[in-house]
C-alpha positions in Angstrom: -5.7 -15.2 -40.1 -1.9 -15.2 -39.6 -1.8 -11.6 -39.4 -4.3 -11.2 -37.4 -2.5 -13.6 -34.8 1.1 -11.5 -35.7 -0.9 -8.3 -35.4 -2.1 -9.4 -31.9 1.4 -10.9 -30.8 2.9 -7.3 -31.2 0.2 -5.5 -29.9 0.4 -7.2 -26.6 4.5 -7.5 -25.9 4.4 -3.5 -26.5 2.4 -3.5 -23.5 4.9 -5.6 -21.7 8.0 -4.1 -22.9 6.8 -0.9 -20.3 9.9 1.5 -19.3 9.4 2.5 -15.7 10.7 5.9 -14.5 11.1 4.5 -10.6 11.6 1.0 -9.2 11.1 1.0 -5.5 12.1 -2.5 -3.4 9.6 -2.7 -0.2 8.6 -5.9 1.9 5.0 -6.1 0.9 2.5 -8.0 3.4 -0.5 -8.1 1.6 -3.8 -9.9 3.3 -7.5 -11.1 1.9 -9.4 -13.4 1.3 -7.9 -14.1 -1.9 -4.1 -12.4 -1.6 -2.0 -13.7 1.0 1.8 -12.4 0.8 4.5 -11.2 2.7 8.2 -10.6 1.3 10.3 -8.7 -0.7 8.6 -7.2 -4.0 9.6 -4.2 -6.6 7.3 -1.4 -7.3 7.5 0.2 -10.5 5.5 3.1 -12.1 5.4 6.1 -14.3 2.9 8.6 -14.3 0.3 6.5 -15.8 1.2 2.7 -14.7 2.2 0.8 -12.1 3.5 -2.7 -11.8 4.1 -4.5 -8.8 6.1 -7.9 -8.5 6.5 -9.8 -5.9 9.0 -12.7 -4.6 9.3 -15.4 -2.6 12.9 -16.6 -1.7 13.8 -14.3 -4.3 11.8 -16.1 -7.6 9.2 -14.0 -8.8 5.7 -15.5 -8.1 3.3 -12.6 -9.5 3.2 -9.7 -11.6 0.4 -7.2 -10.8 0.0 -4.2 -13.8 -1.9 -1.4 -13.1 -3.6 1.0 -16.0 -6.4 1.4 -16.9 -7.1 -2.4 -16.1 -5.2 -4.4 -13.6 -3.6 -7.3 -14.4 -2.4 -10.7 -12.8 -1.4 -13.8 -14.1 -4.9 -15.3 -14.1 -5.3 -12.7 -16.7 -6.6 -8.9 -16.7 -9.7 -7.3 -15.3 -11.3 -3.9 -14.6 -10.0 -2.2 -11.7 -13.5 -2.3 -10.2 -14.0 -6.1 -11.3 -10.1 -6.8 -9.4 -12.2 -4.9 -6.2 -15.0 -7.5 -6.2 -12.8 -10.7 -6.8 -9.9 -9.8 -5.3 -10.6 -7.3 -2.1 -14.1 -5.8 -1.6 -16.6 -4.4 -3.7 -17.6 -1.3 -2.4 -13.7 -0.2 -2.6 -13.6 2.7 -5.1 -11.4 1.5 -8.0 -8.5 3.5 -7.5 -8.1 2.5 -4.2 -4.8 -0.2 -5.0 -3.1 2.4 -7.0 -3.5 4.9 -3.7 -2.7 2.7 -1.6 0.6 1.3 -3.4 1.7 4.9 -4.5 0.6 6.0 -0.6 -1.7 8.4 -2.2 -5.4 9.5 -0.2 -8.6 6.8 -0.7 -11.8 7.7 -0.9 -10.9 11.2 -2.3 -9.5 11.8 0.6 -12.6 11.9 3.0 -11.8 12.3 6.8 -7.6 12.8 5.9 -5.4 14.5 9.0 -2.2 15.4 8.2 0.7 14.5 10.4 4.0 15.0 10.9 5.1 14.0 7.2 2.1 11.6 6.4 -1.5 11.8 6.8 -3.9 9.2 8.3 -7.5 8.4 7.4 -10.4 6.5 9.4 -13.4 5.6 6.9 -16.2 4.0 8.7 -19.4 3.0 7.0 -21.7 0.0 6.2 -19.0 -1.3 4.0 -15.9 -0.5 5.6 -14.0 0.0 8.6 -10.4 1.5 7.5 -7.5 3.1 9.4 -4.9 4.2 6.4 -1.7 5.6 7.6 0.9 6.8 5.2 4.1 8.1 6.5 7.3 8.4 5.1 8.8 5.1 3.5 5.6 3.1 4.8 2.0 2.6 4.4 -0.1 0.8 6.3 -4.3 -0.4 5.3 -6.7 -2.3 7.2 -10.6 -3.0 6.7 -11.2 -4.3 10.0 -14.7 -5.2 9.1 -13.6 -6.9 5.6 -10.3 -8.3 7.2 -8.0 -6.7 4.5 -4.4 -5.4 5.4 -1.7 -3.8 2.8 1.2 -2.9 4.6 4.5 -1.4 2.8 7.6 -0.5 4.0 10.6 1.0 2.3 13.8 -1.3 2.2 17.0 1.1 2.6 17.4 0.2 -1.4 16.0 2.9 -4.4 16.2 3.1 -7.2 15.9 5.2 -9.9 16.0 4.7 -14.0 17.6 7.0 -16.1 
């Protein structure tokens, strides 16, 4: 039984111990019924995982991990289960990673480039998103859900080696 607990101990602080290539600073404001934030958090991520942590008069109040589950301090969760608690259910499940790495949603349906960035305006039963990205910022709003991510860069980067 010991082992088993030992065994499970290492298992899960090798997930923790993560190196990320980039760390990004950005002043997150993050809105829904669930998630209301706004202030200063880092953005990390490799290829495959993304963590973002946010602050509040500088202490760190939440660590969101990104893989192939998301999780929070309340504990982890499919990235469609995170959708239905956390945002909206009909939001395809790689729509947070998108929208934090200012990547297209929705497979990029209805997407005009522009001038460095691209916008996109999804309408449907569901929904009713404008997405802008443009260069440093991103900005996400479900009018009809009342949902808003918007990210902007701080003039701070940086990079790991």
């Amino acid at each position: 039984m010991k082992y088993l607990l030992l065994i499970t101990v290492l298992l899960l602080s090798g997930c923790s111990l993560k190196n990320y290539e980039h760390t990004e600073p950005k002043i997150f404001v993050i809105k829904s019924p669930k998630l209301k934030f706004a202030d200063l958090g880092y953005l990390r991520y490799t290829d495959d995982s993304i963590e973002l942590e946010l602050f509040v008069a500088g202490k760190s109040i939440e660590k969101i991990a990104i893989n192939r589950l998301i999780c929070t301090s309340s504990g982890c969760m499919s990235k469609s289960g995170f959708n239905a608690e956390y945002l909206h259910p009909s939001y395809p499940s790689d729509l947070l990673q998108n929208i934090l790495l200012g990547k297209p949603i929705y497979e990029g349906r209805n997407q005009e480039k522009n001038g460095g960035g691209f916008e996109q305006n999804i309408r449907d039963e569901n929904v009713d998103i404008v997405y802008r990205v443009r260069a440093g910022a991103s900005f996400f709003k479900d009018r009809k859900n009342k949902i808003i991510f918007n990210l902007k860069e701080t003039q701070l980067r940086i990079e790991n080696e």
